[in-house]
C-alpha positions in Angstrom: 1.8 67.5 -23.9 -1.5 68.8 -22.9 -2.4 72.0 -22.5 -3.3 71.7 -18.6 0.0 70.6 -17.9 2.1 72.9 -19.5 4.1 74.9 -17.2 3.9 78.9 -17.3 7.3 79.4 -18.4 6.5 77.8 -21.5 3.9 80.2 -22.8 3.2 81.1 -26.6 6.6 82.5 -27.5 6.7 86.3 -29.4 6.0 85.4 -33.4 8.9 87.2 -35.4 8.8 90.3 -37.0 5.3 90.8 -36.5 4.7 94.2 -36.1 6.8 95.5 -39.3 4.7 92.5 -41.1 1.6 94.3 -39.4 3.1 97.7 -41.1 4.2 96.4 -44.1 0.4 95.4 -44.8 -1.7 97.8 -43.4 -4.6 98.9 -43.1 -5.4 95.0 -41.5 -9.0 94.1 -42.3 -11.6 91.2 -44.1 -10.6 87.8 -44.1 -6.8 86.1 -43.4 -5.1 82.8 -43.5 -2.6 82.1 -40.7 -1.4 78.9 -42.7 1.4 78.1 -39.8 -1.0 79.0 -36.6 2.1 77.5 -34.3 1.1 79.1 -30.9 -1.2 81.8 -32.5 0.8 84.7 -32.5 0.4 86.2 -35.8 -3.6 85.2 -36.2 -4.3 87.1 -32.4 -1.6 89.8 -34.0 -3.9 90.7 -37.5 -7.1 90.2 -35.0 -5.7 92.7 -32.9 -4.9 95.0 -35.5 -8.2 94.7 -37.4 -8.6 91.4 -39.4 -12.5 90.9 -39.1 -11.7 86.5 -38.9 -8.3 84.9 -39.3 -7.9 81.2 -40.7 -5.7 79.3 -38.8 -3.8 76.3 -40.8 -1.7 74.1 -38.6 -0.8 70.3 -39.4 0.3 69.6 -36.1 -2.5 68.6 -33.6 -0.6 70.6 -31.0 -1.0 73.5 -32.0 -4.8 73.1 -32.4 -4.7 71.9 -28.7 -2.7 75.3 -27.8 -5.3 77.3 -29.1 -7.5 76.4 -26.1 -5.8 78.8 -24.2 -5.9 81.6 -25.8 -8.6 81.1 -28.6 -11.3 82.5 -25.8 -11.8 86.0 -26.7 -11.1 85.6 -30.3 -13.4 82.9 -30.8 -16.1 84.1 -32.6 -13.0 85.4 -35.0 -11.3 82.2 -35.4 -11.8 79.0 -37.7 -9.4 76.8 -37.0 -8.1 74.4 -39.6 -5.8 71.1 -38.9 -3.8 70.6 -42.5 -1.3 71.8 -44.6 -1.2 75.3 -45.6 0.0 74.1 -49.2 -4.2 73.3 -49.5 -5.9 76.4 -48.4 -7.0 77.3 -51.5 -9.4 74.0 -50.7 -10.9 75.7 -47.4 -11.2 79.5 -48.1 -11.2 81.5 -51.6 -11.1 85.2 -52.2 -9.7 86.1 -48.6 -7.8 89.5 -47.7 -4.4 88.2 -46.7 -2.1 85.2 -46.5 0.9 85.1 -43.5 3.2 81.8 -43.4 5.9 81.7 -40.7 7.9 79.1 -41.9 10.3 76.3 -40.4 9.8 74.6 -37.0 8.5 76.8 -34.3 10.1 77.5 -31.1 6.6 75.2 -29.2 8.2 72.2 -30.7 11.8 72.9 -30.4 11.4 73.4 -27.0 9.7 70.0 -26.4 12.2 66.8 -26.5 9.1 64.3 -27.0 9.1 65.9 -30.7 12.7 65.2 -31.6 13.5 68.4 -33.2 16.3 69.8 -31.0 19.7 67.8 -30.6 20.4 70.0 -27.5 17.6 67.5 -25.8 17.2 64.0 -25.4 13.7 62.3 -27.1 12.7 60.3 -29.9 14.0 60.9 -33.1 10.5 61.8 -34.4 10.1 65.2 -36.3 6.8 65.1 -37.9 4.7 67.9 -37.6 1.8 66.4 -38.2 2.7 63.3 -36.2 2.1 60.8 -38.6 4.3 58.8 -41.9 7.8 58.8 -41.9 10.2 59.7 -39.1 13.4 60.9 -38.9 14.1 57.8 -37.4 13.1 55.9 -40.0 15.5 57.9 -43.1 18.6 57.7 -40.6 18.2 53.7 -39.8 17.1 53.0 -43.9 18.1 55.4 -45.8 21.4 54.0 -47.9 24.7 55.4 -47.4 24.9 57.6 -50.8 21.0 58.5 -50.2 21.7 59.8 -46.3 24.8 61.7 -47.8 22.7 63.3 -50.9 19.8 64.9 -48.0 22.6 66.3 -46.0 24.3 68.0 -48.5 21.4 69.4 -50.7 18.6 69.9 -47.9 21.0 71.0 -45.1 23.6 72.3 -47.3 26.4 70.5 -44.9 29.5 70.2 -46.6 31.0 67.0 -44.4 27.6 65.1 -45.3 29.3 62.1 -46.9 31.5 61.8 -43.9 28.7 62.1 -41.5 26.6 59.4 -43.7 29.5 56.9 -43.5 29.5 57.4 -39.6 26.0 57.4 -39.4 25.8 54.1 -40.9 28.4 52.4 -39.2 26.7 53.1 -36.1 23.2 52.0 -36.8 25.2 48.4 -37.8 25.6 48.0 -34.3 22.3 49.3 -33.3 19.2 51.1 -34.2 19.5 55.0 -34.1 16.7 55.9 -31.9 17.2 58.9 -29.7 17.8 62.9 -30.9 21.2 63.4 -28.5 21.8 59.8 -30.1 22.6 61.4 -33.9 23.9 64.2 -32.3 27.1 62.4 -30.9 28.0 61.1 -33.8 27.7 63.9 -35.8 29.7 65.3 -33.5 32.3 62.9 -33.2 33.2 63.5 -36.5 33.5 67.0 -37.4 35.7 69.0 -35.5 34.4 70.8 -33.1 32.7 74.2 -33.0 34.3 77.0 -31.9 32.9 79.7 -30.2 29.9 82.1 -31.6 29.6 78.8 -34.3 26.4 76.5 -35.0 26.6 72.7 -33.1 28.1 70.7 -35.4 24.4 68.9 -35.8 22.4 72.1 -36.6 22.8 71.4 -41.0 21.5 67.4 -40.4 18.9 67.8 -38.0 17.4 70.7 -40.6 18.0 68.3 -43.5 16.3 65.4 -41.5 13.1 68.2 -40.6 13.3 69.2 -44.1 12.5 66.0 -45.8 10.6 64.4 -43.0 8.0 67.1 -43.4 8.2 67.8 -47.4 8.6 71.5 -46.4 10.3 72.2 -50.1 7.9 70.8 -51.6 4.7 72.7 -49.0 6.7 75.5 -49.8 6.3 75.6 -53.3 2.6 74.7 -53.8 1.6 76.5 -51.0 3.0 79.8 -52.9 0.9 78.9 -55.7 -2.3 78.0 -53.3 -1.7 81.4 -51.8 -2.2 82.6 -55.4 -5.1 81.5 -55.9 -6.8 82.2 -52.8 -5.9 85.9 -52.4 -8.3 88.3 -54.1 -7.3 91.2 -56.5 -5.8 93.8 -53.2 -4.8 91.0 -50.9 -1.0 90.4 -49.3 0.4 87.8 -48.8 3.3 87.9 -46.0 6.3 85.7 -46.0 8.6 84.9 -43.1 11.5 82.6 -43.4 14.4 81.5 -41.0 17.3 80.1 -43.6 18.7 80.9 -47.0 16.8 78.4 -49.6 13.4 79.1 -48.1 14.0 82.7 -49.0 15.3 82.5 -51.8 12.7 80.3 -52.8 9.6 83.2 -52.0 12.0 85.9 -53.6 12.3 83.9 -56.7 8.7 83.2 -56.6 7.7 87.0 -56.2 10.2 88.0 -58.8 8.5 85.8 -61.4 5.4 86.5 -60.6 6.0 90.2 -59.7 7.9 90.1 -63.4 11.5 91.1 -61.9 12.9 87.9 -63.1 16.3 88.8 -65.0 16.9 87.6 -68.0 19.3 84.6 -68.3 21.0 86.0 -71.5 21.4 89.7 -71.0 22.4 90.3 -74.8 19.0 88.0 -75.8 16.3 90.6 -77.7 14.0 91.9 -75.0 10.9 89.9 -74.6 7.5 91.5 -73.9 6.9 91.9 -69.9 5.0 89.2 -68.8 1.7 89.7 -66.6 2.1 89.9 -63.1 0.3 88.0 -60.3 2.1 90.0 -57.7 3.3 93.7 -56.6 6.3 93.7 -54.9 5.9 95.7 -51.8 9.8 95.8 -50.9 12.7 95.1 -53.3 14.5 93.7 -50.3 13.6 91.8 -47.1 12.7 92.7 -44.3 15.0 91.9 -41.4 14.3 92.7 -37.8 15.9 95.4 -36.0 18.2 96.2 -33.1 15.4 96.1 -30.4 14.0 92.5 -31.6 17.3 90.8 -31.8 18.2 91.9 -28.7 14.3 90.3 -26.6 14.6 87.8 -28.8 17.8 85.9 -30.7 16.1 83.7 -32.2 14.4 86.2 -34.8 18.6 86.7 -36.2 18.1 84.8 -39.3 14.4 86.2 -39.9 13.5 87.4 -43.4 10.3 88.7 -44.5 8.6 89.7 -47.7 5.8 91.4 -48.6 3.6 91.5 -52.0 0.6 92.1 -53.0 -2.2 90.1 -55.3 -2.9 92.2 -58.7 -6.4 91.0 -60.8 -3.7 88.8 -62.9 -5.1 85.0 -62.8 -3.6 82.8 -61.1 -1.2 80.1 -63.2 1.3 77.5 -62.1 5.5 78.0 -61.8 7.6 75.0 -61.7 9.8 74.1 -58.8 13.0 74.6 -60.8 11.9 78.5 -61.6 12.6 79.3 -58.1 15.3 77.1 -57.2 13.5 74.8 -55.3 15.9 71.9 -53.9 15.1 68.3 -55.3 15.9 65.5 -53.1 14.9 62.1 -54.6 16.4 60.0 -51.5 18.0 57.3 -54.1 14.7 54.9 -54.0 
């Protein structure tokens, strides 16, 4: 959709948790990496609150196109980036702060052409960056055990071999093209949802996002970019939407912040290993009363804060921070 024919109700949504992110790393200044620009909220928000120029990283073209309408004022400010924010390291070194709003932003939710949503009708598309492999293409080819093992370890759905076998007795009939498509048949059989519950679709359709876009896997390296492109004093800001994301940044932070407990409590103590990062909260950050209430979608929001010590930067395997592997049986 372009940006002249957007309609006004569909302006840049409010980013989440944005102003205690704002207070968790004042005072804002130098140079920052927005590596999920989305509709620009949190890039205009560390602008606004004193970033001299923000880096905004965005694989989907989209996005880049949004930032016509506001980008204006802030131009002179602004480099704007199309890529993955697991590279920034490749475009920008020694910058003041790093923010990553993760998952799929409300912009392509809200439009059915992207296939994200299973409350609207489109393609079954959800690639970000609008290019590879679809969703489409995993449900229609994906074998039976494969499509059960991405349910159940990506979207942690528990009926995921039951949902496979349906799935695949469908697409024998006929290609599985459309979003509301996969919905109905997850839905026809799982029972269905009771009242203040997720649709039955919500796990499947995050497991399909998941792998379509290798956000695990951008997850994990971009931690480790973020590293390395942060200078002695910077922050980097985390803000995730669902349990394994988070737990993969606090498991991250933990080793590198050296809060990592040891696996055998009655092992001899080990000298403390150098730490890449200060933890600026043991816990995360949730949003409060007042947010929840302007805006339900921040009620699964999470945010952590650290900060970059003069440590070098090193590497940390996937399995050090629980990092799901999904091999899709090929």
């Amino acid at each position: 959709m372009s940006a002249a024919a957007r309609a006004p109700e569909e302006a840049p949504h409010v980013p989440v948790l944005l102003q205690p992110l704002l207070k968790a790393v004042a005072p804002v200044s130098g140079t920052w990496i927005d590596g999920t620009l989305g509709a620009g909220g949190y890039a205009r928000g560390l602008l606004d609150a004193g970033a001299d120029h923000v880096i905004g990283i965005d694989q989907d073209p989209e996005a880049h196109e949004l930032a016509l309408d506001w980008i204006g004022p802030y131009a002179p400010r602004m480099t704007l980036i199309e890529g993955n924010f697991a590279q920034m390291d490749e475009v920008a070194e020694g910058v003041d702060g790093v923010v990553l709003d993760l998952g799929v932003s409300s912009m392509q939710l809200d439009q059915a052409e992207r296939g994200f949503s299973f409350m609207k009708d489109g393609p079954l598309d959800m690639r970000m960056a609008q290019e590879g492999e679809s969703a489409a293409d995993l449900v229609n080819d994906l074998p039976e055990a494969a499509l059960a093992d991405l349910l159940y370890i990506y979207g942690e759905e528990r009926a995921s071999r039951r949902i496979a076998k349906a799935i695949v007795k469908a697409r024998a009939e006929a290609s599985i093209a459309s979003t509301l498509q996969l919905a109905e048949i997850i839905e026809a059989c799982l029972p269905r949802a009771k009242p203040g519950q997720s649709h039955p679709a919500t796990r499947s359709f995050q497991a399909l996002r998941i792998a379509v876009n290798d956000e695990y896997g951008a997850l994990w390296q971009g931690l480790m970019a973020a590293e390395r492109v942060l200078k002695p004093g910077g922050m980097l800001a985390v803000v995730t939407f669902h349990s394994v994301e988070d737990r993969m940044v606090k498991r991250f932070l933990q080793a590198r912040g050296g809060k990592q407990a040891r696996a055998n409590r009655y092992a001899p103590e080990t000298e403390a290993p150098a730490v890449q990062f200060e933890l600026i909260s043991r816990k995360a950050i949730a949003p409060d009363a007042t947010e929840l209430a302007a805006n339900p979608r921040a009620r699964s929001a999470k945010l952590r804060v650290a900060r970059r010590t003069e440590v070098p930067a090193g590497e940390i395997d996937a399995r050090d921070i629980a990092m799901p592997d999904w091999k899709g049986g090929r």
